[in-house]
C-alpha positions as a Markdown table, in Angstrom:
| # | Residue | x | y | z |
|---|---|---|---|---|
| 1 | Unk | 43.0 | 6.4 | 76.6 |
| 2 | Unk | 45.7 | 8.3 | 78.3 |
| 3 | Unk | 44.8 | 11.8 | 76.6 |
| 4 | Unk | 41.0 | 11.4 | 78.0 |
| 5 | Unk | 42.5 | 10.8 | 81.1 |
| 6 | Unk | 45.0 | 14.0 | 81.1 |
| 7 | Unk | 41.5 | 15.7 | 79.4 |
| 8 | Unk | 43.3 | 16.6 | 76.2 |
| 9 | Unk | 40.3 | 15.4 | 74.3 |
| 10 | Unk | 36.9 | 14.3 | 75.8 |
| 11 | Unk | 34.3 | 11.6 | 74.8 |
| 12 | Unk | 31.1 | 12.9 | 72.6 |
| 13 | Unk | 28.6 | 10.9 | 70.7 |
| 14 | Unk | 29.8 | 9.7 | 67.9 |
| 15 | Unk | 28.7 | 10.9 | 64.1 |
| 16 | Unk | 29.6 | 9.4 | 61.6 |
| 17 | Unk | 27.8 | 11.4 | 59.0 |
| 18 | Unk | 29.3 | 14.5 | 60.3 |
| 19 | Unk | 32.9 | 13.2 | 60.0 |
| 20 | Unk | 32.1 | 11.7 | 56.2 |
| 21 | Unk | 31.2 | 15.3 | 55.7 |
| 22 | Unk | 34.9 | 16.6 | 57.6 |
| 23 | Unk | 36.5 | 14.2 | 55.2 |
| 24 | Unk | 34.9 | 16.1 | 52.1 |
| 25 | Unk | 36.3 | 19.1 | 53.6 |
| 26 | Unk | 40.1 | 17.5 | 53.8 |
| 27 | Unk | 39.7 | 16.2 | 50.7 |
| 28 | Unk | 39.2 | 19.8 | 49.1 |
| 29 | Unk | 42.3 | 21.3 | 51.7 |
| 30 | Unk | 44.2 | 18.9 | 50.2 |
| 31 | Unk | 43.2 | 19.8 | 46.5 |
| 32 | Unk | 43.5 | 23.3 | 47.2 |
| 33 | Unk | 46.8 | 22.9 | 48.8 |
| 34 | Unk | 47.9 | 21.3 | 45.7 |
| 35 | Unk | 46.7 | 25.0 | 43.4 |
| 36 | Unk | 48.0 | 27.1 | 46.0 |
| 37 | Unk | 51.6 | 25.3 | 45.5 |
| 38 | Unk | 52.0 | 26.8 | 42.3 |
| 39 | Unk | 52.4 | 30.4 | 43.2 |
| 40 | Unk | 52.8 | 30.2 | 47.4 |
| 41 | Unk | 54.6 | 27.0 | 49.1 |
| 42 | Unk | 54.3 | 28.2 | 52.3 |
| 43 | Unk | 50.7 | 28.6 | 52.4 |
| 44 | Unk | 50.6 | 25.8 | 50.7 |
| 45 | Unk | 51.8 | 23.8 | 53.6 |
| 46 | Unk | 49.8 | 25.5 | 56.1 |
| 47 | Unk | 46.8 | 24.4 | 53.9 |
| 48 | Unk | 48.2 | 20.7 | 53.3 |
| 49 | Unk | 48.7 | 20.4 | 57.2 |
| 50 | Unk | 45.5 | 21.5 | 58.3 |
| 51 | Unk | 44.1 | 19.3 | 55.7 |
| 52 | Unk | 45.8 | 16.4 | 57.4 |
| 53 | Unk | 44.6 | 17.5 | 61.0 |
| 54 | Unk | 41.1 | 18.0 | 59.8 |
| 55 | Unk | 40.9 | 14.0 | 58.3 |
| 56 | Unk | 42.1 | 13.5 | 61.9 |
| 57 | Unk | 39.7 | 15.1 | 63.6 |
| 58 | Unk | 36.7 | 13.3 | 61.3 |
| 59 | Unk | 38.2 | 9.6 | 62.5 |
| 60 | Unk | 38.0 | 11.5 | 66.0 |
| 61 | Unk | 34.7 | 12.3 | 65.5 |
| 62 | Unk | 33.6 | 9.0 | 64.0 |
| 63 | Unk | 35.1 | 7.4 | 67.1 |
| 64 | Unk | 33.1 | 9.9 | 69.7 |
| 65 | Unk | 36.0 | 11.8 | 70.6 |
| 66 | Unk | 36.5 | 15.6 | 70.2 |
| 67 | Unk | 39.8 | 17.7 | 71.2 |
| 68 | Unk | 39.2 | 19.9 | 73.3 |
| 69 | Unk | 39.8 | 24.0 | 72.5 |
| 70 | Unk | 43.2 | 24.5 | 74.5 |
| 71 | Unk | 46.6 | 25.3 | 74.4 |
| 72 | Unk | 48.1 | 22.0 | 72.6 |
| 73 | Unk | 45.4 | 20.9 | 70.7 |
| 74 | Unk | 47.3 | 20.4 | 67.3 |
| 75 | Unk | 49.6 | 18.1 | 69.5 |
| 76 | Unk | 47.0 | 16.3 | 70.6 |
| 77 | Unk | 45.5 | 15.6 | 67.7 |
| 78 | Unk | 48.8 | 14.2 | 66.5 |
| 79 | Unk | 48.9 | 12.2 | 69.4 |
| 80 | Unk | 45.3 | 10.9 | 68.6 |
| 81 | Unk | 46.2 | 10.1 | 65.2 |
| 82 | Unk | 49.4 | 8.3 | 66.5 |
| 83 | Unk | 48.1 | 5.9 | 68.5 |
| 84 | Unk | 44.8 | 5.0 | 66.8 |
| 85 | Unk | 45.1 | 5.5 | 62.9 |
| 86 | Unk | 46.8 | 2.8 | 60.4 |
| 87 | Unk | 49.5 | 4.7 | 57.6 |
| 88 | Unk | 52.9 | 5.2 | 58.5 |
| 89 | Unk | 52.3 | 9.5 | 56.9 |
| 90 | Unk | 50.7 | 9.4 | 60.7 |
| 91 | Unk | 54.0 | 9.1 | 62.5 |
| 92 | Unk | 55.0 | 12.6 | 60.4 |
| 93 | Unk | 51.6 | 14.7 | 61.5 |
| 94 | Unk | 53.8 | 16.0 | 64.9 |
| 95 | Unk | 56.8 | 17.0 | 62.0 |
| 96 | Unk | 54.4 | 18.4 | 60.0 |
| 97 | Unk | 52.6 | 20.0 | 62.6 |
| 98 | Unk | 56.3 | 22.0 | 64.5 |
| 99 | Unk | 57.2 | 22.9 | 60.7 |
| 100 | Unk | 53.7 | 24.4 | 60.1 |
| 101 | Unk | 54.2 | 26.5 | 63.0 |
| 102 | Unk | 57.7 | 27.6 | 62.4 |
| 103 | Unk | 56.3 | 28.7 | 58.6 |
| 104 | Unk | 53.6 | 30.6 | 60.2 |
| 105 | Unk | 55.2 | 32.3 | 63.5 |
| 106 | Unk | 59.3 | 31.9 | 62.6 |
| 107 | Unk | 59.5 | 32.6 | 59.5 |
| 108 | Unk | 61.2 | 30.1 | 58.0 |
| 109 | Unk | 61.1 | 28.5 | 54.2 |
| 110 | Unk | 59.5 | 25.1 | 53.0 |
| 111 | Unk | 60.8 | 24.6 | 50.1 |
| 112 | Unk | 58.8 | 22.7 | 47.0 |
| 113 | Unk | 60.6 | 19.5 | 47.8 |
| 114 | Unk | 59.5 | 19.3 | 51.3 |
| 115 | Unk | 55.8 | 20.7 | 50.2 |
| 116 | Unk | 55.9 | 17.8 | 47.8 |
| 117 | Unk | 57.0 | 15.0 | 49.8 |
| 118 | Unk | 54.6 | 16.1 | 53.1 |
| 119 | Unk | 51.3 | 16.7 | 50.6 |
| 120 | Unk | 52.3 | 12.8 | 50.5 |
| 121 | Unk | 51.7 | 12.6 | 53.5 |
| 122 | Unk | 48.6 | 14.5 | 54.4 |
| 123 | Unk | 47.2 | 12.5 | 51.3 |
| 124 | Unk | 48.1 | 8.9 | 52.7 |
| 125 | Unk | 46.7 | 10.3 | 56.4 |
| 126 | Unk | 43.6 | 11.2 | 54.6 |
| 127 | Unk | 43.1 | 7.9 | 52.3 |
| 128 | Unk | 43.8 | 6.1 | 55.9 |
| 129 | Unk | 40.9 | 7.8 | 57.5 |
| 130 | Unk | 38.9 | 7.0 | 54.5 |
| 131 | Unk | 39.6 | 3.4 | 54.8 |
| 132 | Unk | 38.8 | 3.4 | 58.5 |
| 133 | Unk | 35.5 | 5.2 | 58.1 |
């Protein structure tokens, strides 16, 4: 895999109970994104987002793979997730992922539409992790 080879993510044992339990945990992002959209749509996005990345990151760890803590991570993740997991919400993660940061760092506003139609998303990335495990 190329981003083993460019050392973007790196090989561990793989656990499959600890990724059932990292599922749980995108599961309830994904819920709590849902709340949160009631009263704050940007953090609600944030929260939908990194619900997606963590389902990600649970079929990464299922597989034996881990990304590794640097500058790009999130992208590689995406890239992970890309080449790997079966929904066509996964060829929206990098979208998802450039409008996350431009909510957090530029400023800028989701509005509920987009919030709405990207919780899709991060809910069919999630069920397709699911279905892998």
């Amino acid at each position: 895999m190329a981003l083993i080879t460019a050392r973007r993510i790196e090989q561990v044992p793989a656990d499959r109970p600890s990724a059932l339990l990292r599922l749980v945990r995108a599961e309830e992002k994904l819920e709590a994104a849902r709340k949160i959209a009631a009263f704050d749509v940007e953090v609600a996005y944030v929260v939908s987002y990194d619900a997606a990345r963590i389902a990600v990151t649970a079929h990464m760890l299922a597989a034996g793979y881990r990304v590794r803590a640097i500058a790009g991570a999130h992208e590689a993740v995406g890239t992970y997730a890309e080449a790997v997991i079966a929904s066509p919400s996964v060829g929206e993660f990098q979208r998802m992922r450039r409008r996350r940061n431009k909510a957090e760092y530029d400023d800028i506003a989701i509005g509920h539409a987009e919030l709405t139609a990207d919780l899709a998303h991060a809910e069919a990335i999630i069920e397709a992790v699911r279905t892998a495990l």
